[in-house]
C-alpha positions as CSV (number, residue, x, y, z in Angstrom):
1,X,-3.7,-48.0,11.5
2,X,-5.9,-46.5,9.0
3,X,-5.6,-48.3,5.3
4,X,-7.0,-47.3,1.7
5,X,-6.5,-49.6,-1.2
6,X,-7.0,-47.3,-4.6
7,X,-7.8,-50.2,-7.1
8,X,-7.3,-49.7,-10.9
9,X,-6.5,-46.6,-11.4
10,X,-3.4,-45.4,-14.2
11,X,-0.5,-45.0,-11.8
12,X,1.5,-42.4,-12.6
13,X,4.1,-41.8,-10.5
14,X,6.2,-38.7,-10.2
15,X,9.1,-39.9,-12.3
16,X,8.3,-38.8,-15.7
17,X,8.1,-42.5,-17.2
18,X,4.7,-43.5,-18.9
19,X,2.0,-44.1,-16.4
20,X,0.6,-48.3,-15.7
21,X,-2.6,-49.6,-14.4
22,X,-2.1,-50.6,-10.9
23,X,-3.3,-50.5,-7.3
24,X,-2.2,-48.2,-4.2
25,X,-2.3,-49.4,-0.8
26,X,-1.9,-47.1,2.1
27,X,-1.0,-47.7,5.7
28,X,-1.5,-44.6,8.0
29,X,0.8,-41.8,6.3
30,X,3.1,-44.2,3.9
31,X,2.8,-45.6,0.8
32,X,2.6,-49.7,2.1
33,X,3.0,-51.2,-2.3
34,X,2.2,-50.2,-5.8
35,X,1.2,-53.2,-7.6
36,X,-0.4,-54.6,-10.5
37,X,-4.1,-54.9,-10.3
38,X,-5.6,-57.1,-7.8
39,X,-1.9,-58.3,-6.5
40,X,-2.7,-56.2,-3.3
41,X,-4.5,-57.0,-0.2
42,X,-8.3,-56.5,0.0
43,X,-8.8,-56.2,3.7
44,X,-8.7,-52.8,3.8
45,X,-10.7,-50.3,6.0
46,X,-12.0,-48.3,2.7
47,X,-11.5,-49.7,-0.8
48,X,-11.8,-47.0,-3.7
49,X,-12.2,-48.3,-7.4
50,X,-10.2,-45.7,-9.6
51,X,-10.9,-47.1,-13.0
52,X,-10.4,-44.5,-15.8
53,X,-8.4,-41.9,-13.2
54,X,-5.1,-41.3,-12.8
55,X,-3.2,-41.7,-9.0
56,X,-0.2,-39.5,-8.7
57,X,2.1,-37.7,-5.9
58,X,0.6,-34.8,-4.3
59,X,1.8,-31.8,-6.5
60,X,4.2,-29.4,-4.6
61,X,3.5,-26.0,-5.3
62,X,7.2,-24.7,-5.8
63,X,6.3,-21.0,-5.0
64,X,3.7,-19.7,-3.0
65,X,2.5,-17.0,-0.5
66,X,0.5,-18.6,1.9
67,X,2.7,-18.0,4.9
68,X,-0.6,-17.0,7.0
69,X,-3.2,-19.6,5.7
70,X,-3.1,-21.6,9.5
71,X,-4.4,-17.9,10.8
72,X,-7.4,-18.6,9.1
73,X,-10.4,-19.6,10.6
74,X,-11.9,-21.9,7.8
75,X,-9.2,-24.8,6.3
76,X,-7.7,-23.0,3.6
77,X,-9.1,-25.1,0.3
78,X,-7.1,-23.1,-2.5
79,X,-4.6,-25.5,-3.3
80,X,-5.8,-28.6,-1.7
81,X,-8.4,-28.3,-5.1
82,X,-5.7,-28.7,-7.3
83,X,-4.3,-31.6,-6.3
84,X,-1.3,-30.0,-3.7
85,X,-0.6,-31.3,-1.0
86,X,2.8,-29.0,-0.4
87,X,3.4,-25.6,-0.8
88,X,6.8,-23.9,-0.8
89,X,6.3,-20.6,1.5
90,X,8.3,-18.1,2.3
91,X,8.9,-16.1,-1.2
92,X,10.6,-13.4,-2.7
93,X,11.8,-12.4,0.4
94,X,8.6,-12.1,2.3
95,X,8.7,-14.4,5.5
96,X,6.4,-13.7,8.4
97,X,9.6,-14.3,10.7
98,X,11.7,-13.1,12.7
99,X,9.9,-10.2,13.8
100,X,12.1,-7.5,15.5
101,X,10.0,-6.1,18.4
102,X,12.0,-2.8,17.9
103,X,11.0,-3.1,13.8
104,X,7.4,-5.0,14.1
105,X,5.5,-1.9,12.9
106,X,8.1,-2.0,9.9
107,X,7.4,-5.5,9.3
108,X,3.7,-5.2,9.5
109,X,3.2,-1.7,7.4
110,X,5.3,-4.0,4.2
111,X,3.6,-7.2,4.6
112,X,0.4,-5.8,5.6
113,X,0.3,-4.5,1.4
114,X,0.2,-8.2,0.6
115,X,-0.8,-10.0,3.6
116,X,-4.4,-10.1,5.1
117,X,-4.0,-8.3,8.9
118,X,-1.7,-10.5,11.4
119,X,-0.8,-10.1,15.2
120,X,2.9,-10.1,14.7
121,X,3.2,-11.3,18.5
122,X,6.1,-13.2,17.6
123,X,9.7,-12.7,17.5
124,X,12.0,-15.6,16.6
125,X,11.0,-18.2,13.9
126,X,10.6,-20.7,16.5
127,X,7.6,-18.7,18.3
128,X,6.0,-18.0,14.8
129,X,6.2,-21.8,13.7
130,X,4.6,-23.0,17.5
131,X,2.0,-20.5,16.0
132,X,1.2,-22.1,12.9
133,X,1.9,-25.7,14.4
134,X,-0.8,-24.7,16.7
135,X,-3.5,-23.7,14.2
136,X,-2.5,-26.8,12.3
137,X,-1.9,-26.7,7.9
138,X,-4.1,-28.3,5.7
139,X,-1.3,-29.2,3.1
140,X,2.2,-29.4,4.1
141,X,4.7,-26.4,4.0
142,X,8.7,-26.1,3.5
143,X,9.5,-22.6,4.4
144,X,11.8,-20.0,3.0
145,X,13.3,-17.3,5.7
146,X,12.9,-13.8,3.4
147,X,15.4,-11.3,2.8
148,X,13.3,-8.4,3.4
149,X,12.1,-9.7,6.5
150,X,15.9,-10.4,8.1
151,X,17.2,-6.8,6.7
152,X,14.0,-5.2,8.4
153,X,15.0,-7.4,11.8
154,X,18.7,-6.0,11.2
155,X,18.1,-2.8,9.9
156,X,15.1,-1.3,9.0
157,X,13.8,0.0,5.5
158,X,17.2,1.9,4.9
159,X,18.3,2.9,1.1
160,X,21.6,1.6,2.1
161,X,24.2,-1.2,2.6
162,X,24.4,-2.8,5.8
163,X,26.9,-2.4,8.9
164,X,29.5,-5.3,9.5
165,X,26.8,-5.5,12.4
166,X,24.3,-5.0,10.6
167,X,25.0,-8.1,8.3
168,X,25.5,-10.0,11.2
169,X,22.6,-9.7,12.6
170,X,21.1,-10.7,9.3
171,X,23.1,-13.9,9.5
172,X,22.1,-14.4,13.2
173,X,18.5,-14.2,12.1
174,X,18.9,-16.6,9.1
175,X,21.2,-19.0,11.6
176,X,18.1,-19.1,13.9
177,X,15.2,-19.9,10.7
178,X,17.4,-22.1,9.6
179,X,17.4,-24.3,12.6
180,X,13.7,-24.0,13.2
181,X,13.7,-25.7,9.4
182,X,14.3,-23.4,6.8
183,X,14.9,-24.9,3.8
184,X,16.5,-22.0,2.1
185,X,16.6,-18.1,1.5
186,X,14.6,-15.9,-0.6
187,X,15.0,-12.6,-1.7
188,X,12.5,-10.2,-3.9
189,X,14.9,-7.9,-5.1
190,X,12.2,-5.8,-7.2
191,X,10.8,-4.8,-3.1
192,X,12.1,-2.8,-0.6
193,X,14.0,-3.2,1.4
194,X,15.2,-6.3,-1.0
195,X,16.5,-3.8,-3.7
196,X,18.5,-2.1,-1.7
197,X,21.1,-4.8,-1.3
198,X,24.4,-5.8,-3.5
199,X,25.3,-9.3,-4.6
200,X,28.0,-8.9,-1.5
201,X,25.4,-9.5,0.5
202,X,22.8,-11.7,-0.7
203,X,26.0,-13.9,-1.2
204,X,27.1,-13.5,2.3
205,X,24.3,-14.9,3.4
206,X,22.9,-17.3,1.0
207,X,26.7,-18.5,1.9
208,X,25.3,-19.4,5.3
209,X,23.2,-21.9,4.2
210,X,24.0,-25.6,5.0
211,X,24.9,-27.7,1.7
212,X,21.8,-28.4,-0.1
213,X,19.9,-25.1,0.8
214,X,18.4,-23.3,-1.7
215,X,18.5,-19.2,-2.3
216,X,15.2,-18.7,-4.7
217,X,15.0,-14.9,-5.9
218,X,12.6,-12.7,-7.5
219,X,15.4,-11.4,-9.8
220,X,15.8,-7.8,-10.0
221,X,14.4,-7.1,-13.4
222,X,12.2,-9.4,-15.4
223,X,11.5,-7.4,-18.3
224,X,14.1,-5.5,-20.5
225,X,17.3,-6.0,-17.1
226,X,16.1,-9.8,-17.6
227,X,19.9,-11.4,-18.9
228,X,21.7,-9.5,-16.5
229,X,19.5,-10.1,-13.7
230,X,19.8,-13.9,-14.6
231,X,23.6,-13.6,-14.1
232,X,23.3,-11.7,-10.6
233,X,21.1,-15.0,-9.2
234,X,23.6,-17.4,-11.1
235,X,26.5,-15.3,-9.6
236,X,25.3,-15.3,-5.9
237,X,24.7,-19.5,-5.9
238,X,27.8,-19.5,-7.5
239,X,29.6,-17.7,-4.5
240,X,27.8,-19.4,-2.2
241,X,28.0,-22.6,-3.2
242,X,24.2,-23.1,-2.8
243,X,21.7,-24.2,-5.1
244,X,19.7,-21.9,-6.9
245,X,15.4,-21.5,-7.5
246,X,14.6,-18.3,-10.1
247,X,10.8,-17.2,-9.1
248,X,8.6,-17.0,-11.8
249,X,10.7,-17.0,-14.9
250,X,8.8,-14.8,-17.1
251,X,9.6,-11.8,-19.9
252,X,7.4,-8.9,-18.6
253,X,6.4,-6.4,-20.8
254,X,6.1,-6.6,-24.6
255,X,9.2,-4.7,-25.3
256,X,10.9,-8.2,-23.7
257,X,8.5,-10.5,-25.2
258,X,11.1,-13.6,-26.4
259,X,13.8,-13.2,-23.9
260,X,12.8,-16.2,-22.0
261,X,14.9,-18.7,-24.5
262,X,18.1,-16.5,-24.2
263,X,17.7,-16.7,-20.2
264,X,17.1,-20.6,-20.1
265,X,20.4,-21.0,-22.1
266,X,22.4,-18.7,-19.2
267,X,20.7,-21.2,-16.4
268,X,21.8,-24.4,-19.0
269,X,25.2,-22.9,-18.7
270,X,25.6,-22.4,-15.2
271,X,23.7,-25.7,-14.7
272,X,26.8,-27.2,-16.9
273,X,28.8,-25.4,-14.5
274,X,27.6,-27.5,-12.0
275,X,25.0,-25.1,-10.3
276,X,22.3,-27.0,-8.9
277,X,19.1,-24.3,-10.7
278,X,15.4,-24.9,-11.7
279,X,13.0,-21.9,-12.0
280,X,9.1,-22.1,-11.6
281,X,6.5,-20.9,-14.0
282,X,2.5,-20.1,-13.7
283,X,0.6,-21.3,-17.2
284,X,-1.0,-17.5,-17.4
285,X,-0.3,-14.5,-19.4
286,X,-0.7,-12.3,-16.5
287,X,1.5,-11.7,-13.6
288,X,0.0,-10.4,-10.1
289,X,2.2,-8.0,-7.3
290,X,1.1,-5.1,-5.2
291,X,-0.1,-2.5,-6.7
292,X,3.1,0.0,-5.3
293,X,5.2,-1.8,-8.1
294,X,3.8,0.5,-10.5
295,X,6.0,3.8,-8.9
296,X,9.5,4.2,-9.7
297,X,12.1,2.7,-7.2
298,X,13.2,5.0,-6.0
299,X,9.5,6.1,-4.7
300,X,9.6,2.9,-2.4
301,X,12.3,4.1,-0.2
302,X,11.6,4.7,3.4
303,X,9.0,2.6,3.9
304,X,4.9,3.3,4.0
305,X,5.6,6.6,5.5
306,X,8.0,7.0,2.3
307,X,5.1,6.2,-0.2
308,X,2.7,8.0,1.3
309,X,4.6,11.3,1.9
310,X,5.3,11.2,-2.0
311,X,2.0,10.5,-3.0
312,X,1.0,13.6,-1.5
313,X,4.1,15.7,-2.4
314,X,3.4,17.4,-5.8
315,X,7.1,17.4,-7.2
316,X,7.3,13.8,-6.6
317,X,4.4,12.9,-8.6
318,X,5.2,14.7,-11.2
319,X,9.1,13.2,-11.6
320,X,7.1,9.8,-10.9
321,X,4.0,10.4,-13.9
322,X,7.3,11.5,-16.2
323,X,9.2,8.8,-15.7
324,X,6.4,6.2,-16.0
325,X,5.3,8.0,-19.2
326,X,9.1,8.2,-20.7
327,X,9.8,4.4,-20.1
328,X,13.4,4.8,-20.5
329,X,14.2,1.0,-19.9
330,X,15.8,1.6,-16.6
331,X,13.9,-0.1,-14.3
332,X,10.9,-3.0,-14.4
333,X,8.0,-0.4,-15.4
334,X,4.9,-2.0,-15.3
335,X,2.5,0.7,-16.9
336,X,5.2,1.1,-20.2
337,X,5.6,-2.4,-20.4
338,X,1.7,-3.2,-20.4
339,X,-0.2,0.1,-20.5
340,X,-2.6,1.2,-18.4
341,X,-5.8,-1.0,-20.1
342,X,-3.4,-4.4,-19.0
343,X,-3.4,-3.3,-15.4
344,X,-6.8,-4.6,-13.1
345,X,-6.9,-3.9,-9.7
346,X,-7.2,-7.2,-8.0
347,X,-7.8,-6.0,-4.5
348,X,-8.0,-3.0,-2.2
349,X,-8.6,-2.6,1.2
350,X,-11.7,-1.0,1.1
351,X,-13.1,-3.7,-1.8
352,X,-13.3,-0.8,-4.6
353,X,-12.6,-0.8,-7.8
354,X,-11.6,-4.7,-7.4
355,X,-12.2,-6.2,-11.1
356,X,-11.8,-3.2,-12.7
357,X,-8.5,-1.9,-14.9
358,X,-7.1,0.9,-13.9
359,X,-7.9,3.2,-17.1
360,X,-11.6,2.1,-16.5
361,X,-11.2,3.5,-12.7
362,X,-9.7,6.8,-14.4
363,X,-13.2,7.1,-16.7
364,X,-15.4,6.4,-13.3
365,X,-13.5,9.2,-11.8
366,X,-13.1,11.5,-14.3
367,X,-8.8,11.5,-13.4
368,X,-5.9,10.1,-15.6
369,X,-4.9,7.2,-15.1
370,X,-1.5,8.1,-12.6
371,X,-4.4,10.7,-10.7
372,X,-6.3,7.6,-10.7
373,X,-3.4,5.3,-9.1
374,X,-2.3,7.8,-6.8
375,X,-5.8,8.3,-5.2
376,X,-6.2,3.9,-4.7
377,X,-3.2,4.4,-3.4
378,X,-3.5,6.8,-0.6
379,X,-7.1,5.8,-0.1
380,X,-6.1,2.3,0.7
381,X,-2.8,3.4,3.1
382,X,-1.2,0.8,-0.1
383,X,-2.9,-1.9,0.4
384,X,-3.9,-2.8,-2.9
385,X,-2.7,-5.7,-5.6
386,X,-2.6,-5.7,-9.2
387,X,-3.3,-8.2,-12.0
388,X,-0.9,-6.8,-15.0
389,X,-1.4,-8.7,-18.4
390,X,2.4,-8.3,-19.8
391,X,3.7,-11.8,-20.5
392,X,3.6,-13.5,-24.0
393,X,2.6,-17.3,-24.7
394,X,5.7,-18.4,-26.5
395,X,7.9,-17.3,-23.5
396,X,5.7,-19.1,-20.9
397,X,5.6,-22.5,-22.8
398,X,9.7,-22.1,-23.2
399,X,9.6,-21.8,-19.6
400,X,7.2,-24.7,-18.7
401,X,8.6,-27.4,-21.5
402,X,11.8,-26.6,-20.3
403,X,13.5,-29.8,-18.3
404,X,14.0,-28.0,-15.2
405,X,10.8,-26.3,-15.0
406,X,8.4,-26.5,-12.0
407,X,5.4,-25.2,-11.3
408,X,4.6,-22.8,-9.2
409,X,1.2,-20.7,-8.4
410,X,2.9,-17.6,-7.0
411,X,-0.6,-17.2,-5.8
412,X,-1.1,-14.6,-3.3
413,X,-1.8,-15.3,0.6
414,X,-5.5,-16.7,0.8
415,X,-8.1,-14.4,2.8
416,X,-7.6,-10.8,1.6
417,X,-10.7,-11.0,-0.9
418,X,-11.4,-9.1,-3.6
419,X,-10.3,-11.0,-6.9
420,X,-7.3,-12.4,-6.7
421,X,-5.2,-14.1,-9.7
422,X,-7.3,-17.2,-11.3
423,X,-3.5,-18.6,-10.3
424,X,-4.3,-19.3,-6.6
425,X,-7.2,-21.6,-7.4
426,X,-6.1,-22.8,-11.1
427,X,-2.5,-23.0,-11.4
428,X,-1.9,-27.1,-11.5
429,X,-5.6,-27.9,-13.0
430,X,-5.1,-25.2,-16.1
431,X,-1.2,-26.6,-16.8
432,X,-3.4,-30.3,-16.6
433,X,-6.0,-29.5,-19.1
434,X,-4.9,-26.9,-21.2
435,X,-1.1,-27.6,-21.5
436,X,-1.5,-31.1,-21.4
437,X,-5.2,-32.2,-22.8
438,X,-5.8,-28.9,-24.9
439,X,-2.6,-28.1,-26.6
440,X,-0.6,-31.0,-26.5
441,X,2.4,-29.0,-25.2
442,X,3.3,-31.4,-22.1
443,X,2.9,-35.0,-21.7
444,X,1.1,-36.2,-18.8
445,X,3.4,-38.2,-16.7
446,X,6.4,-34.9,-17.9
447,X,3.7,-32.2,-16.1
448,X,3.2,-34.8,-13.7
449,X,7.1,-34.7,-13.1
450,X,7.3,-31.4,-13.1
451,X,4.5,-30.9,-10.2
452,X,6.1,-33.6,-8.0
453,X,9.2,-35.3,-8.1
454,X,11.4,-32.5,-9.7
455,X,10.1,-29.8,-7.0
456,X,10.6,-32.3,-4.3
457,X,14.2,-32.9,-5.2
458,X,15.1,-29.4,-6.1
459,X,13.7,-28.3,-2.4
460,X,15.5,-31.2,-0.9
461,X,12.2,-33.0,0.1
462,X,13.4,-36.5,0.2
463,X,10.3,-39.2,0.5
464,X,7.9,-37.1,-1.2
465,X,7.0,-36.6,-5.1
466,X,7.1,-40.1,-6.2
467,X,4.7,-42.9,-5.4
468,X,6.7,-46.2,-4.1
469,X,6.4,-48.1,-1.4
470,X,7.7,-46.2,1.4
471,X,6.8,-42.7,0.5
472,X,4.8,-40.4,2.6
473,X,1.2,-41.0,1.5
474,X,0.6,-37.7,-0.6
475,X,-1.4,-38.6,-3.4
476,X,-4.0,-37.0,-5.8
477,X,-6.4,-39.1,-7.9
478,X,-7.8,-37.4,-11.3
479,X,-10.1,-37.9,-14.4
480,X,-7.5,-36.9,-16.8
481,X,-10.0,-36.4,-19.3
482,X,-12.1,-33.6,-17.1
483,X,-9.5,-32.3,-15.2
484,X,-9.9,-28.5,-15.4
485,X,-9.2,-25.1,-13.7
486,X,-12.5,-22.8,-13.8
487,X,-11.3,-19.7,-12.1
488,X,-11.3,-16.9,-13.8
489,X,-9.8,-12.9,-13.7
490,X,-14.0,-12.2,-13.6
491,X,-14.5,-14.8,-11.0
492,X,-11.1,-16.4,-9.3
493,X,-12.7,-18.2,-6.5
494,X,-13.7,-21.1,-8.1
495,X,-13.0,-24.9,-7.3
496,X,-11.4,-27.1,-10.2
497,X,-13.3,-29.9,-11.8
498,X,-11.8,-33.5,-12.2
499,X,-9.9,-34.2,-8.8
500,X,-11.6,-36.6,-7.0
501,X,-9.1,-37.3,-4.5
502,X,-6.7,-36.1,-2.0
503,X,-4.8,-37.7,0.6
504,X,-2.2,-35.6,2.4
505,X,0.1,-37.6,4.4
506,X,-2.6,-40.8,4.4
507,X,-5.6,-38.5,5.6
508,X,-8.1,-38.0,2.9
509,X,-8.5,-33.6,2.6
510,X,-10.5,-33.4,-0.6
511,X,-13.2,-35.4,-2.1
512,X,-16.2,-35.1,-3.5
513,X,-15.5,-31.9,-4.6
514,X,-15.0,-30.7,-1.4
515,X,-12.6,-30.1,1.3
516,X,-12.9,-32.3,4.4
517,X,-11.6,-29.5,7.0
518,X,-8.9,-31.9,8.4
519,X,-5.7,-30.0,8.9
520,X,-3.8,-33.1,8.1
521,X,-1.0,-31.0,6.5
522,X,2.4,-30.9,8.3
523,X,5.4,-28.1,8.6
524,X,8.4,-30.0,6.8
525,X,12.2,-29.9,7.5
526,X,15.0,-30.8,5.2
């Protein structure tokens, strides 16, 4: 059995309380004691003297999109950088499973706007997950089952509420991921085919889910709808008797700016009702979707073939360029809320334009900025994502000091290029040195908390987040005085500075600034 003793280092361990110098044994993948200094046993196979860093849990990325990061050839190094060393997959409603064979070409068109290219030669969530055990993780993963991705299985893209068997179906499906290990459902209710469905059934199912489960949703509105899309989430855990995970909690557009404070006192009430919620939160002031979530909703319906037809029906793109240009209120618009000069194409399929805003792409072109949009658009077949600046400081440091906060990247699945959000490579460094060192906003061990014990608890992860003796051996050790994110909107793909350390599940997977390649990482179950 493989043993590391981490000597001296500040211990800081997951619960929130003030952080001790101490020492850290580990025997294979458990946590054998936390001690004092020198009270633990020196015949070790490696020793590692931690003086003036800090030894923590792995964090636990509470929202991400890496579903396909086993597919890729190289380890994926995105997150173990940061100091994770579990990722919650499986978000607003995109899951990679089940896979219809009737509806794959469904599945693949929606996911194929966010996702880098995938087989989809599975069918149930038990062949998918053989897949990935196969390929092997390089952190842990606790996976969602996605509402878009069961309605597809069911039913298709349809504008429309389901059949009796119809919803069955939907249940079957969510039956089946939940015994491969689910840990909960997830719904993106800003997507089609998510925003086609009724709190009847998102209840329904989320009503399915064994005691415990969680149902985490991409509410409906996040910007001007953002109360009344808090109650819909509150009321659905409330009918099903689930626990509840809001995505992102954010205010988007300026006309919302300060409605984060009036939505954290609706989740303190239903929390005081006795609903089980947290919410996550990225420390940036710039969200990051598919670039399709800048047309009107009801452009998304009937699939790719849906979009694309419009964009190339003149009628349509007119009511479309009106309605983005009146910015009536009625639906999440991300070019009133931000403006054009806020909105930087991240990625495209064909790699141009990536960096650039998208009123910056209507100068190269000599178009407007909607002619502009419309020709990515149909040049790519939609694949394309979007940075969109549109959130305001105050609301995102309400969110993150809040007591049920968590952090969450929200980054987007690793391998698709381009430049994605700084978030995928910066998220838990930045909330380390800029909310903690720079601005004084967080204590250490409280960001601490929120990164590893209060994620693991509100996923239902049972022996991870805390260090004691016991725990599964996920631990990062940092220089709390260096610790850093450096990726940027110019340049995302950059490593962090300051974490000199990571063991996922006793295996060392990061040090020296560097990723060892060891897919040491595990698929977890509740």
């Amino acid at each position: 059995m493989n043993t590391v003793l981490i000597r001296g280092a500040t211990i800081i361990d997951g619960t929130g309380t003030d952080g001790y110098p101490g020492d850290v044994l580990v025997a294979g993948d458990r946590l054998a004691a936390v001690g004092p200094v020198g009270r633990l046993r020196p015949d070790v196979d490696r020793t590692i003297d931690a003086g003036g860093l800090v030894v923590a849990p792995g964090f636990v990325d509470a929202h991400s999109h890496a579903d396909s990061a086993p597919f890729l050839d190289e380890a994926d190094v995105s997150k173990i950088s940061q100091g994770v060393t579990t990722e919650v997959i499986g978000n607003c409603g995109y899951s990679l499973a089940p896979c219809h064979p009737e509806r794959r070409d469904e599945l693949r068109d929606l996911v194929g706007r966010l996702f880098p290219p995938l087989p989809f030669d599975w069918h149930t969530t038990d062949e998918f997950t053989a897949r990935t055990d196969a390929a092997g993780y390089t952190v842990n993963t606790a996976a969602l089952v996605g509402h878009h991705t069961l309605r597809i299985a069911a039913m298709g893209l349809d504008a429309r509420h389901p059949t009796g068997a119809e919803l069955g179906a939907m249940r079957a499906g969510l039956a089946d991921a939940v015994a491969a290990g689910a840990f909960g459902l997830s719904s993106g209710l800003i997507y089609p085919p998510g925003m086609f469905a009724d709190v009847d059934e998102l209840a329904a199912l989320a009503g399915d889910l064994p005691p415990g489960r969680v149902y985490a949703t991409h509410m409906r509105g996040e910007g001007l709808h953002l109360a009344e899309s808090i109650d819909e989430a509150v009321a659905v855990a409330e009918r099903a008797g689930c626990r509840l995970q809001v995505s992102h909690l954010k205010a988007m557009g300026r006309a919302a700016w300060g409605g984060v404070p009036d939505a954290l006192e609706r989740l303190d009430a239903a929390h005081a009702r006795g609903v089980t919620v947290h919410h996550d939160v990225y420390p940036y002031d710039a969200t990051s979707t598919m670039l399709t979530s800048c047309l009107p909703p009801w452009f998304q319906e009937g699939g790719n073939a849906g979009v694309l037809r419009r964009l190339h029906d003149p009628a349509a793109l007119r009511r479309a360029a009106d309605e983005l240009e009146r910015n009536d209120g009625s639906w999440d618009n991300w070019v009133g809320g931000a403006g054009w000069h806020n909105i930087l194409i991240a990625s495209t399929g064909n790699h141009e334009h990536e960096g650039l805003t998208l009123d910056a792409v209507a100068r190269l072109r000599g178009r407007t900025p909607f002619e502009a949009l419309v020709e990515l658009l149909v040049e790519n077949e939609l694949v394309a994502s979007m940075c969109v600046f549109a959130l305001s400081d105050s609301d995102i440091e309400a969110a993150m000091t809040h007591p049920r906060a968590v952090i969450g990247s929200d980054g987007l699945p690793p391998g698709t290029g381009g430049k994605p959000h700084p978030r995928l490579y910066g998220t838990f460094t930045r909330v380390l040195g800029d909310y903690v060192r720079k601005k004084n906003l967080m204590t250490l061990p409280a960001a601490i908390a929120a990164m590893t014990s209060r994620p693991a608890a509100a996923f239902g992860m049972t022996d991870r987040g805390i260090l004691a003796e016991g725990a599964v051996a996920d631990l990062v050790l940092f220089d709390p005085d260096t610790v850093m994110d450096r990726a940027t909107f110019v340049d995302p793909i950059q490593l962090s500075t300051g974490i000199e350390l990571v063991l996922v599940n006793g295996t060392i997977g990061f040090e020296h600034g560097a990723a060892t390649g060891v897919r040491a990482g595990r698929r977890l179950a509740p």
